[in-house]
VEXSE-327476 format. One record per atom (N, C-alpha, C): residue number from 1; residue in one letter; atom name; y, z, x. Coordinates in nm, 2 decimals, padded with zeros to 4 digits. Layout:
[markol NUM; A; CA; [Y; Z; X]]
...
This chain:
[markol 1; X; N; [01.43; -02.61; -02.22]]
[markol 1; X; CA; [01.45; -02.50; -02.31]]
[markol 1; X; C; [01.33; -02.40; -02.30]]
[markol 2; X; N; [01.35; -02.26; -02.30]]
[markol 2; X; CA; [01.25; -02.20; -02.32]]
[markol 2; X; C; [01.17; -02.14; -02.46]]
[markol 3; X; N; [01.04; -02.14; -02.42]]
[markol 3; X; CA; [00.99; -02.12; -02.57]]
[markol 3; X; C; [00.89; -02.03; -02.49]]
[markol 4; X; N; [00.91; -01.90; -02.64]]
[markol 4; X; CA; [00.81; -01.78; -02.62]]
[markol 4; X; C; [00.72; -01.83; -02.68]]
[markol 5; X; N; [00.58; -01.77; -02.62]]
[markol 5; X; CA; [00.48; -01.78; -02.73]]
[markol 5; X; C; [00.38; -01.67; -02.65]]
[markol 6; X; N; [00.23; -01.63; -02.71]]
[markol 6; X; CA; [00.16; -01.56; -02.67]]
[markol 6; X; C; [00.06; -01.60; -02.55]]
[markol 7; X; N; [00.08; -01.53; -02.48]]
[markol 7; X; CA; [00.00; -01.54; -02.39]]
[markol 7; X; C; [-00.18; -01.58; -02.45]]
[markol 8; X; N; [-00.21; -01.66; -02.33]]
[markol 8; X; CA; [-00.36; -01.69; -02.35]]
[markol 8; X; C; [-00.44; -01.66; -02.18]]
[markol 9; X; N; [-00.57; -01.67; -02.18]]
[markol 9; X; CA; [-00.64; -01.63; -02.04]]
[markol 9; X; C; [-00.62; -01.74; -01.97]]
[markol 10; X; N; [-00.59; -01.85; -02.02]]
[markol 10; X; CA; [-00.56; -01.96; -01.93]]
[markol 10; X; C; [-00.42; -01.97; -01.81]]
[markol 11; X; N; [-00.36; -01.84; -01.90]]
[markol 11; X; CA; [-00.21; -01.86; -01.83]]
[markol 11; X; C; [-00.22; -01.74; -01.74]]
[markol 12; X; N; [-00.32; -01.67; -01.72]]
[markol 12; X; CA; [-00.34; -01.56; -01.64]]
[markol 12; X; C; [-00.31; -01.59; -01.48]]
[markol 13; X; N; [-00.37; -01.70; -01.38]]
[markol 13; X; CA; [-00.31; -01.75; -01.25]]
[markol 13; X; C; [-00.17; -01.77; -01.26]]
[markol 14; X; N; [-00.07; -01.88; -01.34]]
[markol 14; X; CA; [00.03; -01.88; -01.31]]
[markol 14; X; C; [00.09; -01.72; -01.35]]
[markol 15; X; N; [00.06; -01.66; -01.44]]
[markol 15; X; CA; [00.15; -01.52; -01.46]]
[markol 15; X; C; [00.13; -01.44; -01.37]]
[markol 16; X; N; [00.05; -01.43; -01.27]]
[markol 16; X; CA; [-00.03; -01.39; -01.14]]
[markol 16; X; C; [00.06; -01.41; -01.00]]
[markol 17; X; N; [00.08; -01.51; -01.02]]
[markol 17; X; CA; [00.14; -01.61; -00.93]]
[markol 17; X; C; [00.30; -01.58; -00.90]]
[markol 18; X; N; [00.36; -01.64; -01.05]]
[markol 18; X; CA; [00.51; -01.59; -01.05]]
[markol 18; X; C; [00.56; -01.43; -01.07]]
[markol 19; X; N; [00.45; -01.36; -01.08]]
[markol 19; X; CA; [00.50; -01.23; -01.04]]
[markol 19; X; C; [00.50; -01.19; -00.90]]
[markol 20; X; N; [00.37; -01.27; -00.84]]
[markol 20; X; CA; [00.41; -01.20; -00.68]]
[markol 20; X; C; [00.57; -01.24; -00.63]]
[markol 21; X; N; [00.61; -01.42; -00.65]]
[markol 21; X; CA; [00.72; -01.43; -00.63]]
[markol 21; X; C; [00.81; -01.34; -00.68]]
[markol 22; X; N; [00.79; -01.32; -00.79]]
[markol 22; X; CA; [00.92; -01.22; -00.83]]
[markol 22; X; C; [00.94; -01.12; -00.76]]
[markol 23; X; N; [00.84; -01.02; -00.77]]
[markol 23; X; CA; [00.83; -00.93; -00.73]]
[markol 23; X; C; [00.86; -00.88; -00.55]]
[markol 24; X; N; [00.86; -01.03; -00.47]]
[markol 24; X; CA; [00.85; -01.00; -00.34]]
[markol 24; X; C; [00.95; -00.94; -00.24]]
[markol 25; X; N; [01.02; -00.93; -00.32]]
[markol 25; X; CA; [01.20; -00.90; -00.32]]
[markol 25; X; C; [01.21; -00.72; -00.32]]
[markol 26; X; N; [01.10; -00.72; -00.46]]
[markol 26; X; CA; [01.08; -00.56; -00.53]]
[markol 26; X; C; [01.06; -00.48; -00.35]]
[markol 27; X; N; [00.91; -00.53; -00.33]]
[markol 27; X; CA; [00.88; -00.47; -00.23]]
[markol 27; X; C; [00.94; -00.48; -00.07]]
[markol 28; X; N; [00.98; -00.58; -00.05]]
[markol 28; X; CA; [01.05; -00.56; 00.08]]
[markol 28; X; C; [01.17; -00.43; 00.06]]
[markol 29; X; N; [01.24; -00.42; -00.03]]
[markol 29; X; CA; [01.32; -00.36; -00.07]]
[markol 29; X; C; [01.28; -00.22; -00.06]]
[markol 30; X; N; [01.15; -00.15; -00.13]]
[markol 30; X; CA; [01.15; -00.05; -00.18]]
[markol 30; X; C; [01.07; -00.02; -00.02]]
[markol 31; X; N; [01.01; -00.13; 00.11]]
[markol 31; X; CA; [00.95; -00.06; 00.23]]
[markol 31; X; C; [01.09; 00.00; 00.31]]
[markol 32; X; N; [01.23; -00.09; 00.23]]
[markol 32; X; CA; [01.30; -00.05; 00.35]]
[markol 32; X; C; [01.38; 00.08; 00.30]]
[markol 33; X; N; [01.39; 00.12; 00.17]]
[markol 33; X; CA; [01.38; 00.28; 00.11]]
[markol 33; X; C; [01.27; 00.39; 00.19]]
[markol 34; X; N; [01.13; 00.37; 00.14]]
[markol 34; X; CA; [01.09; 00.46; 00.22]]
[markol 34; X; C; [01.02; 00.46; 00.34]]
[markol 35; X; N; [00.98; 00.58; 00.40]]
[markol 35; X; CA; [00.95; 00.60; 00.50]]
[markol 35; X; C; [00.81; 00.56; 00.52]]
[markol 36; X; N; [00.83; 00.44; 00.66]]
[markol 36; X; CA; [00.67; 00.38; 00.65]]
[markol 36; X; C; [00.55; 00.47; 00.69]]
[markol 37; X; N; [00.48; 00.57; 00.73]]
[markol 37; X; CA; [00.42; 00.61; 00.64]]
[markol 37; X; C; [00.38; 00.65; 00.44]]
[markol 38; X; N; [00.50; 00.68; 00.40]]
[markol 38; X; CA; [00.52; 00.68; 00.26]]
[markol 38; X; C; [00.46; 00.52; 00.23]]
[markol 39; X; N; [00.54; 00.41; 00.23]]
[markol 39; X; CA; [00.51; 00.32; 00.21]]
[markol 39; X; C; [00.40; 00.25; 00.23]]
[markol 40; X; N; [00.34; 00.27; 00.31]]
[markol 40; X; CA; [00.21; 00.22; 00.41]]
[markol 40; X; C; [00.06; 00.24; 00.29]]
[markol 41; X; N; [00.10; 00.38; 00.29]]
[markol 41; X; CA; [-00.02; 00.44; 00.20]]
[markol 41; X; C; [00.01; 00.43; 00.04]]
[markol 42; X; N; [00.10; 00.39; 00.03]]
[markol 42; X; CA; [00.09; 00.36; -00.15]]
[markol 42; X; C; [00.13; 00.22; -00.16]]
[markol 43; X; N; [00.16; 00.13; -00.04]]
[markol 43; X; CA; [00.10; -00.03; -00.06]]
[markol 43; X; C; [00.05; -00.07; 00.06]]
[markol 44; X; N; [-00.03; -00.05; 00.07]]
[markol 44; X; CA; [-00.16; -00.12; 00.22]]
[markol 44; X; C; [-00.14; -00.25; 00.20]]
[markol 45; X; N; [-00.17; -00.31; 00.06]]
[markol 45; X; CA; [-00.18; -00.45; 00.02]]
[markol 45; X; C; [-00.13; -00.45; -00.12]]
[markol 46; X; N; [00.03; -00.48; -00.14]]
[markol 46; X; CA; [00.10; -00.46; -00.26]]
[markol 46; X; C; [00.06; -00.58; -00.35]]
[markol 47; X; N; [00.05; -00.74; -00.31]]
[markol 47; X; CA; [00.00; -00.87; -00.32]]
[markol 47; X; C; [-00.13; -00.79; -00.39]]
[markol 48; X; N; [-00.24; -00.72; -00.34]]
[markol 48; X; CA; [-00.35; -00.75; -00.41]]
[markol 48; X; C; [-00.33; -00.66; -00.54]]
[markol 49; X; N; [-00.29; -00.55; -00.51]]
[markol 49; X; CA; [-00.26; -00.43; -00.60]]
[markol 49; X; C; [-00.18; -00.51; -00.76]]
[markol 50; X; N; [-00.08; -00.57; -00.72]]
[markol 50; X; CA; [00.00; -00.61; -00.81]]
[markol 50; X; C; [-00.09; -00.73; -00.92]]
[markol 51; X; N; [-00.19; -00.82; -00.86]]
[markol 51; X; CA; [-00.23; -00.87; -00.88]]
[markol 51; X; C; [-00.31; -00.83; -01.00]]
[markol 52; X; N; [-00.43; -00.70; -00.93]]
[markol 52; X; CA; [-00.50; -00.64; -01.01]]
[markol 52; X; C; [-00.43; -00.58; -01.14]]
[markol 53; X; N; [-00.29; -00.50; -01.14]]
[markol 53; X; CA; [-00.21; -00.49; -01.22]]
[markol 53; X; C; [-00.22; -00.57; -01.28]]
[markol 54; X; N; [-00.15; -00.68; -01.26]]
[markol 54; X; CA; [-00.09; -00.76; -01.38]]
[markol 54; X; C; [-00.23; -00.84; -01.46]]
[markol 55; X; N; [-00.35; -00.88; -01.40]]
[markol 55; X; CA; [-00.51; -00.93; -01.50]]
[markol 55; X; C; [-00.52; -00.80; -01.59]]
[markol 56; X; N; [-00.55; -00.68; -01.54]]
[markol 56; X; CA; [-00.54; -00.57; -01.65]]
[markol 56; X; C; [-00.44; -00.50; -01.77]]
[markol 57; X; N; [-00.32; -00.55; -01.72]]
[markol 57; X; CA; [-00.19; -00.50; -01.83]]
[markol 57; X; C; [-00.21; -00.65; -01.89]]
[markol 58; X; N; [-00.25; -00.77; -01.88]]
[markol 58; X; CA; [-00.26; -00.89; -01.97]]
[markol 58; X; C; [-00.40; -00.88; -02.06]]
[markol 59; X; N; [-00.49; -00.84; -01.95]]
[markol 59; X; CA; [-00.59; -00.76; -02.11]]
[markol 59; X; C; [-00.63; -00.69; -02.16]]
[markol 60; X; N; [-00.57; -00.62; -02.11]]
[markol 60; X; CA; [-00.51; -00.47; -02.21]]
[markol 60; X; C; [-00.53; -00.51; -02.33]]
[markol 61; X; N; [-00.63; -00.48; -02.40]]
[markol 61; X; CA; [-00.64; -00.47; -02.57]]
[markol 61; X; C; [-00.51; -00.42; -02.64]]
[markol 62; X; N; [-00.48; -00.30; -02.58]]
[markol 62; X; CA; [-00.39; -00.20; -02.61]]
[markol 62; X; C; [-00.24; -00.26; -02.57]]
[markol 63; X; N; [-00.23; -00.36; -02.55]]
[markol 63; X; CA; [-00.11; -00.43; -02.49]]
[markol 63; X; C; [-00.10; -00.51; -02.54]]
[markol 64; X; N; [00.03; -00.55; -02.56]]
[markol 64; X; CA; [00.06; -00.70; -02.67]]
[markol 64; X; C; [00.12; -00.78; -02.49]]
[markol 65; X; N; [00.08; -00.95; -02.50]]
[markol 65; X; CA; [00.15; -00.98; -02.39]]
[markol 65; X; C; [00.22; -01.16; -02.48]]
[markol 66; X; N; [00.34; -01.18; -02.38]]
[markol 66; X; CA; [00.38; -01.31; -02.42]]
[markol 66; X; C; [00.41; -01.36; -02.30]]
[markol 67; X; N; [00.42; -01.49; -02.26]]
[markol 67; X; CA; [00.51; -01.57; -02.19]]
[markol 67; X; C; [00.61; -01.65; -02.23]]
[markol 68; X; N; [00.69; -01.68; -02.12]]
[markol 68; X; CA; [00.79; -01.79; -02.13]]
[markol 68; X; C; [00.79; -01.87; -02.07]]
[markol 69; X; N; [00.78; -02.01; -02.14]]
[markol 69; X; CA; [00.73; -02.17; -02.10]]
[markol 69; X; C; [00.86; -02.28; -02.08]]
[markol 70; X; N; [00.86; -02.34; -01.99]]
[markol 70; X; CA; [00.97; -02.40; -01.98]]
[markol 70; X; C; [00.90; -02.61; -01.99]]
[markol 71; X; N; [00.93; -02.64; -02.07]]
[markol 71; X; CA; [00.79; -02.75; -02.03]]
[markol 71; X; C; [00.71; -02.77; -02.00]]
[markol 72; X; N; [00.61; -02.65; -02.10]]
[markol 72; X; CA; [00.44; -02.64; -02.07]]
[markol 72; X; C; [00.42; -02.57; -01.90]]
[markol 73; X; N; [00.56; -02.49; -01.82]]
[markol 73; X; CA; [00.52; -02.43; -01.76]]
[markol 73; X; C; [00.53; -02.27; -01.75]]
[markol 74; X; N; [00.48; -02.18; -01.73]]
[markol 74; X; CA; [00.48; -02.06; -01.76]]
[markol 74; X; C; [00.61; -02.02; -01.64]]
[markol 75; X; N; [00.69; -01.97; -01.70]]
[markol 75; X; CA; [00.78; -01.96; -01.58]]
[markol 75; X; C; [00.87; -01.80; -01.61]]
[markol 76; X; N; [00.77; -01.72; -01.72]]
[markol 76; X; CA; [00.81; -01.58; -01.70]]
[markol 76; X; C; [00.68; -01.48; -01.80]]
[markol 77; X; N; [00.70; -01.36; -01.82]]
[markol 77; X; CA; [00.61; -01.32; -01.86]]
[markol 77; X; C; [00.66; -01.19; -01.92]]
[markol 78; X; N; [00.62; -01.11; -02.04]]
[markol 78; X; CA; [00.64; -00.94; -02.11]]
[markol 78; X; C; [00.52; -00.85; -02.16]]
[markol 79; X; N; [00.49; -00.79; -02.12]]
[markol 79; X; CA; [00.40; -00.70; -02.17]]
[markol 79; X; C; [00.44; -00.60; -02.25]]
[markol 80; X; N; [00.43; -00.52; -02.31]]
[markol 80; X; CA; [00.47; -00.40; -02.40]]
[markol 80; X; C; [00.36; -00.34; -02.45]]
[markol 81; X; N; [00.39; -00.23; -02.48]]
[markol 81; X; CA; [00.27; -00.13; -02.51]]
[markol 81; X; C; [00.35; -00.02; -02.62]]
[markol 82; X; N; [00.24; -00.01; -02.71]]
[markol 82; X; CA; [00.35; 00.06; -02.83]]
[markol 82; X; C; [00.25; 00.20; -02.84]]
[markol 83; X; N; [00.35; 00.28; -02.82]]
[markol 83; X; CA; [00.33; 00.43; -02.84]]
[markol 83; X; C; [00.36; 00.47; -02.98]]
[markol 84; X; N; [00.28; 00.46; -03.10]]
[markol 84; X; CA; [00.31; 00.51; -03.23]]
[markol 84; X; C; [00.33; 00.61; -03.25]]
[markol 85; X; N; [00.26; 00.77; -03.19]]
[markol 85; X; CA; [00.31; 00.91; -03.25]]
[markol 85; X; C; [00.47; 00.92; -03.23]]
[markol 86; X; N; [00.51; 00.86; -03.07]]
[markol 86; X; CA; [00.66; 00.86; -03.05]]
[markol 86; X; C; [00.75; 00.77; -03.10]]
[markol 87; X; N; [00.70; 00.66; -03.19]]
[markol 87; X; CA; [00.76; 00.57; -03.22]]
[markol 87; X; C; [00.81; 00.45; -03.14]]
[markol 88; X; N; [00.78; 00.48; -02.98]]
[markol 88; X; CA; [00.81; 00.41; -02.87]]
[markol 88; X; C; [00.75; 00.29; -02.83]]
[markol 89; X; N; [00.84; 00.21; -02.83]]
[markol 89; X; CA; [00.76; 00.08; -02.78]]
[markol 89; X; C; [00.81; 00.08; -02.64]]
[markol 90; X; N; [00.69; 00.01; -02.53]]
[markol 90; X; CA; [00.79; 00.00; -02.39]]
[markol 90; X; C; [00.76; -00.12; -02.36]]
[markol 91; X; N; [00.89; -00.19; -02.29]]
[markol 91; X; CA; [00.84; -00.31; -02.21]]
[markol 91; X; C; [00.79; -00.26; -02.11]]
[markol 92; X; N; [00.59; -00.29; -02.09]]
[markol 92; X; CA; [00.57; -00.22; -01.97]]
[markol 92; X; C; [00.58; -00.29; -01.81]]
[markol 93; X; N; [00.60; -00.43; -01.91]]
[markol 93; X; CA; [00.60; -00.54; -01.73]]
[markol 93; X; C; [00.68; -00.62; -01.77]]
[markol 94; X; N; [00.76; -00.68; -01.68]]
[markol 94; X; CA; [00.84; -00.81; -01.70]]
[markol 94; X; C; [00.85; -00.86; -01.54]]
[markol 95; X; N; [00.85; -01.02; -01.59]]
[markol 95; X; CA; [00.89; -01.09; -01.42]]
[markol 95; X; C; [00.94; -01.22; -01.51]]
[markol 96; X; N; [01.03; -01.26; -01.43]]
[markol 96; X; CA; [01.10; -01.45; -01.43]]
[markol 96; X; C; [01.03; -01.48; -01.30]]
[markol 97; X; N; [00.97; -01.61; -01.26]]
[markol 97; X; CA; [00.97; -01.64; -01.18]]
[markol 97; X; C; [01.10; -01.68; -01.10]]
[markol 98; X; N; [01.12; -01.66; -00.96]]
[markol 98; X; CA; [01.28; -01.70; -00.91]]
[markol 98; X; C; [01.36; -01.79; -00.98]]
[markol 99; X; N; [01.27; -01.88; -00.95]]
[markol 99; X; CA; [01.35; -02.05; -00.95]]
[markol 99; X; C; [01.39; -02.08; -01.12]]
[markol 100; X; N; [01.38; -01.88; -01.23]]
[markol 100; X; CA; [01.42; -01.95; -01.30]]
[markol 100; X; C; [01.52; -01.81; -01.41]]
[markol 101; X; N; [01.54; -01.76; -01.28]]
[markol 101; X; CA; [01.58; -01.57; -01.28]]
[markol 101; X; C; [01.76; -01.63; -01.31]]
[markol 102; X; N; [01.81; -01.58; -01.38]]
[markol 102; X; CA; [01.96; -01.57; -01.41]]
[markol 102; X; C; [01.97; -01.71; -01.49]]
[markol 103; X; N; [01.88; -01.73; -01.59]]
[markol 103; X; CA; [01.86; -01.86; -01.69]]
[markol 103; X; C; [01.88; -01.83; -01.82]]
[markol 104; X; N; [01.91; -01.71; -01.83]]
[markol 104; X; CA; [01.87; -01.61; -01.97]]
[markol 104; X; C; [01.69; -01.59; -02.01]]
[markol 105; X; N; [01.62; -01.64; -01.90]]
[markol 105; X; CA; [01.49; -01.60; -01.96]]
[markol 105; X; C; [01.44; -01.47; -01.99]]
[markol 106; X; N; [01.48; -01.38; -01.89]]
[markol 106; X; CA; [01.47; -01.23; -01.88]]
[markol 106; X; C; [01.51; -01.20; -02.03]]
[markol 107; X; N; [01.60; -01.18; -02.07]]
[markol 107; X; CA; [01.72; -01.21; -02.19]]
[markol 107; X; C; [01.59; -01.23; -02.28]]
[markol 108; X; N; [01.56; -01.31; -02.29]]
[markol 108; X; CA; [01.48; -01.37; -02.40]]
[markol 108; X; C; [01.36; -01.30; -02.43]]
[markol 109; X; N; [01.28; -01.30; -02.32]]
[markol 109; X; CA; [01.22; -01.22; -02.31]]
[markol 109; X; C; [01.18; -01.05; -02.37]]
[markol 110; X; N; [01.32; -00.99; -02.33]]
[markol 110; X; CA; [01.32; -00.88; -02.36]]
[markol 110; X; C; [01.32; -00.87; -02.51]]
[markol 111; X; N; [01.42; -01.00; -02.56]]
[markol 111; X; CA; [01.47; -00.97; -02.69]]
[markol 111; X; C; [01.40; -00.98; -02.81]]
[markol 112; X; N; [01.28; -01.08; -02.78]]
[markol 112; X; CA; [01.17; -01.11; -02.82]]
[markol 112; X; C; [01.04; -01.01; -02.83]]
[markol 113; X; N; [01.04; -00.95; -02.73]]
[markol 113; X; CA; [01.00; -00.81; -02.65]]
[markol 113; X; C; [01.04; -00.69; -02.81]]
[markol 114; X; N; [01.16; -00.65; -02.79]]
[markol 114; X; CA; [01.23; -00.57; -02.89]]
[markol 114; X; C; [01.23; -00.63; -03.03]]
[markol 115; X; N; [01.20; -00.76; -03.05]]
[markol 115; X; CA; [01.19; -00.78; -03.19]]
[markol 115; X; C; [01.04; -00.72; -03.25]]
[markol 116; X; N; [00.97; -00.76; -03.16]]
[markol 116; X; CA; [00.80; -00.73; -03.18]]
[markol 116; X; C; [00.82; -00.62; -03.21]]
[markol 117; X; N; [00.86; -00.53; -03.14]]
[markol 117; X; CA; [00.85; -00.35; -03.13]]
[markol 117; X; C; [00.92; -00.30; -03.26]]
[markol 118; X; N; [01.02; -00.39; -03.35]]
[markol 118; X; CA; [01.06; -00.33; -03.46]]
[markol 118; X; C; [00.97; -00.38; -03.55]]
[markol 119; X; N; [00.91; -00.51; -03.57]]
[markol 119; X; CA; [00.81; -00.54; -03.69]]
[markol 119; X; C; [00.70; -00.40; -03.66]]
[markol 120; X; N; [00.66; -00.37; -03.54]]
[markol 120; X; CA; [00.57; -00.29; -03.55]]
[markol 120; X; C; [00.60; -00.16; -03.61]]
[markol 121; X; N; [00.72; -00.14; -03.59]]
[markol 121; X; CA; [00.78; 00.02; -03.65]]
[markol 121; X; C; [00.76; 00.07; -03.52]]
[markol 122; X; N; [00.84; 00.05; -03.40]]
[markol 122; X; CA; [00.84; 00.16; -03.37]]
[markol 122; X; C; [01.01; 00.15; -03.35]]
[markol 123; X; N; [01.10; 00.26; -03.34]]
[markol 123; X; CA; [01.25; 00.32; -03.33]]
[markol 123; X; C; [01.31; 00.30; -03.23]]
[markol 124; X; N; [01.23; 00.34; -03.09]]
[markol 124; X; CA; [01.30; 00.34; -02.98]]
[markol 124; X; C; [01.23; 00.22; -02.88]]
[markol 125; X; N; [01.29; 00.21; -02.81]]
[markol 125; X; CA; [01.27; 00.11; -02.68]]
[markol 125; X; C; [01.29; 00.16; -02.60]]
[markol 126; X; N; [01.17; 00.13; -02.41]]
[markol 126; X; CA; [01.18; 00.19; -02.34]]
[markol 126; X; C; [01.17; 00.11; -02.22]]
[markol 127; X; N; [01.22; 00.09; -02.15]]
[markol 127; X; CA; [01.15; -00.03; -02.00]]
[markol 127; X; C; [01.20; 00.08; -01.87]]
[markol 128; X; N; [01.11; 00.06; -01.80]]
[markol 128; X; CA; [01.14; 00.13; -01.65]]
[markol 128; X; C; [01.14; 00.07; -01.52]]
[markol 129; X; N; [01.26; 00.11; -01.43]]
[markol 129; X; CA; [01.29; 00.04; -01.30]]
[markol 129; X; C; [01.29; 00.13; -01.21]]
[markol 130; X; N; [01.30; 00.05; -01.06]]
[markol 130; X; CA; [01.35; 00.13; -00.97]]
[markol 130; X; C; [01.50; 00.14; -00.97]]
[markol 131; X; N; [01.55; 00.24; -00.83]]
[markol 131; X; CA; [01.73; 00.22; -00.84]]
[markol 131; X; C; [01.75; 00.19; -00.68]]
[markol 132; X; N; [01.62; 00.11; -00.60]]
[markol 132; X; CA; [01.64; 00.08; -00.48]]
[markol 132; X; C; [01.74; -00.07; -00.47]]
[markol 133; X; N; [01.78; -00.15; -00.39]]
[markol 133; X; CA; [01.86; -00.25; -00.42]]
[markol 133; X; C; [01.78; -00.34; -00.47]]
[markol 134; X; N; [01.68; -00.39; -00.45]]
[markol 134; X; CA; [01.59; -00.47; -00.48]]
[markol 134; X; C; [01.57; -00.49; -00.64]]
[markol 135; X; N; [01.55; -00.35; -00.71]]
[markol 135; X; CA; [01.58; -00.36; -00.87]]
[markol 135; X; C; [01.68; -00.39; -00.92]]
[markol 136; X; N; [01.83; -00.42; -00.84]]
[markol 136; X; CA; [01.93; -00.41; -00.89]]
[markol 136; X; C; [01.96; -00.53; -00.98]]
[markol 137; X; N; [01.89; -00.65; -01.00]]
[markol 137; X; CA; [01.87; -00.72; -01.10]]
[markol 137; X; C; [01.82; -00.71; -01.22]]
[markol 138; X; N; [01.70; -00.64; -01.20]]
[markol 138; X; CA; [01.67; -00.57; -01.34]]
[markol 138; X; C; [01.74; -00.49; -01.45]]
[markol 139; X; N; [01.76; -00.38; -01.32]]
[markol 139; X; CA; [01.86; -00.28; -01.40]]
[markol 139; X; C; [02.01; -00.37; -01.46]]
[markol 140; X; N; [02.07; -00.48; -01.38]]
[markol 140; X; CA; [02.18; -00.53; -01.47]]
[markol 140; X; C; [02.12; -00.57; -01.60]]
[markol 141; X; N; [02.00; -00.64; -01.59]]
[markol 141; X; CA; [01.96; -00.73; -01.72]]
[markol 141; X; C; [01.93; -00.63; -01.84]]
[markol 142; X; N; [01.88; -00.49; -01.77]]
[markol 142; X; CA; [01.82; -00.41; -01.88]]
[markol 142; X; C; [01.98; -00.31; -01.95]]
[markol 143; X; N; [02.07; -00.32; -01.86]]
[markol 143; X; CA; [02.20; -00.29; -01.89]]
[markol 143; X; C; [02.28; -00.33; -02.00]]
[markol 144; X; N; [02.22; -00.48; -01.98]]
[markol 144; X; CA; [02.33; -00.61; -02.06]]
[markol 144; X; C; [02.29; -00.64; -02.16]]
[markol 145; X; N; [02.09; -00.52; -02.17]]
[markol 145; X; CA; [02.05; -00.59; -02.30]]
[markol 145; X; C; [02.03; -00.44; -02.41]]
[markol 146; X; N; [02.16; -00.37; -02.33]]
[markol 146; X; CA; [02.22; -00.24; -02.41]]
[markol 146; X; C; [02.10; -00.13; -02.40]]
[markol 147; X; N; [02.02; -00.10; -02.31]]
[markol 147; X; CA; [01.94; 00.01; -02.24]]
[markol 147; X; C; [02.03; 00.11; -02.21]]
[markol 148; X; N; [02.00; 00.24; -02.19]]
[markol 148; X; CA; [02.08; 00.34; -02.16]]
[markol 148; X; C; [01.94; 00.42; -02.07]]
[markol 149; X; N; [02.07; 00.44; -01.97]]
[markol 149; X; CA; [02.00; 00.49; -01.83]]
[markol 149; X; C; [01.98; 00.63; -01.85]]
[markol 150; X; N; [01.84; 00.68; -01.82]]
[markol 150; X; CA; [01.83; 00.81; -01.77]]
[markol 150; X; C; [01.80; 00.83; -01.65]]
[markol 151; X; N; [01.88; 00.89; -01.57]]
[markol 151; X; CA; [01.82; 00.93; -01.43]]
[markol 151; X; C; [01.72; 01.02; -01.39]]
[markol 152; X; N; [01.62; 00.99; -01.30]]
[markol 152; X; CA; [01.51; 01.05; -01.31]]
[markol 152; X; C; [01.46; 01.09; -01.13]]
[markol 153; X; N; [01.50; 01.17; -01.10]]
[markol 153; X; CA; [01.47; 01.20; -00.96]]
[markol 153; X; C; [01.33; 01.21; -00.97]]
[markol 154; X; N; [01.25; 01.09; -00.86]]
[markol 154; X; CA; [01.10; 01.09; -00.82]]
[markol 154; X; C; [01.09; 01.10; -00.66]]
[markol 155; X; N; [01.02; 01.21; -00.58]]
[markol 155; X; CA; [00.97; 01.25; -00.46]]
[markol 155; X; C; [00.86; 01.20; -00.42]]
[markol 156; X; N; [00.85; 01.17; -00.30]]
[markol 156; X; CA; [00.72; 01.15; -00.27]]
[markol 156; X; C; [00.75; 01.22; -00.17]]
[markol 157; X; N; [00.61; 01.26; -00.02]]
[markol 157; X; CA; [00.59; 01.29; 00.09]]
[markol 157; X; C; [00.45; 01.25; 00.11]]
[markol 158; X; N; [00.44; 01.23; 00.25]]
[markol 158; X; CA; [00.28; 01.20; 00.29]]
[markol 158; X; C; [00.23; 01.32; 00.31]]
[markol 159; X; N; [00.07; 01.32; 00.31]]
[markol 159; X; CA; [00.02; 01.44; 00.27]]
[markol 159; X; C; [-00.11; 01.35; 00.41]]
């Protein structure tokens, strides 16, 4: 069964860990969207990049973080960040490790995620994806957990 609880610095490696898995999917996906140049220069080394992400969104003072433990093992992870002038809370990160992705953890996560953000007072909820194929699991989960899509046209070009 899964059990949320708060994240501690100890759980910082595995949450490290099962996001690169997660995420390995994100990025093969999103080199085969854009153009490698494009790609090349905004992930040289996506593994380290992501990494560094995810130590600093976990100690983020300014960030509330939890994981999800499946038998004392960390096998998912939520960050959130609450915007009070806007009332906005966002899930700013989320990953399930694979081996445990379509378990309802995501689900749990989020929902847990969205409870926090109303004790805090804030109104709205926010999480953000890609719409390459590789998100297309996200975006069902954040669909299923009653999100409403805005479409947002983002450009890049090499310079």
């Amino acid at each position: 069964m899964t059990h949320i609880r708060g994240f501690d610095a100890a759980d910082v490696e595995s949450v490290v860990a099962l996001s690169l898995r997660a995420w390995a999917p994100v990025f093969a996906s999103m080199q085969g969207v854009l153009r490698p140049e494009i790609y090349d220069r905004m992930h040289p080394d996506w593994q380290a990049d992501q990494r560094r992400d995810v130590e600093e969104a976990c100690a983020n003072s300014e960030h509330r973080t939890w994981v999800a433990d499946v038998d004392g093992r960390v096998v998912g992870f939520a960050v959130i960040a609450l915007h009070d002038r806007q009332k906005l809370g966002e899930i700013y990160m989320l990953a399930v490790d694979p081996e445990h992705q379509r378990s309802g953890t995501a689900s749990a996560l989020i929902e847990f995620a969205l409870d926090q953000m109303r004790v805090a007072g804030m109104t709205v909820a926010m999480i953000e994806t890609g719409d390459d194929p590789g998100h297309a699991p996200a975006r069902h989960t954040y669909e299923n957990a009653g999100f409403d899509l805005l479409p947002v046209a983002r450009y890049f070009k090499a310079l």
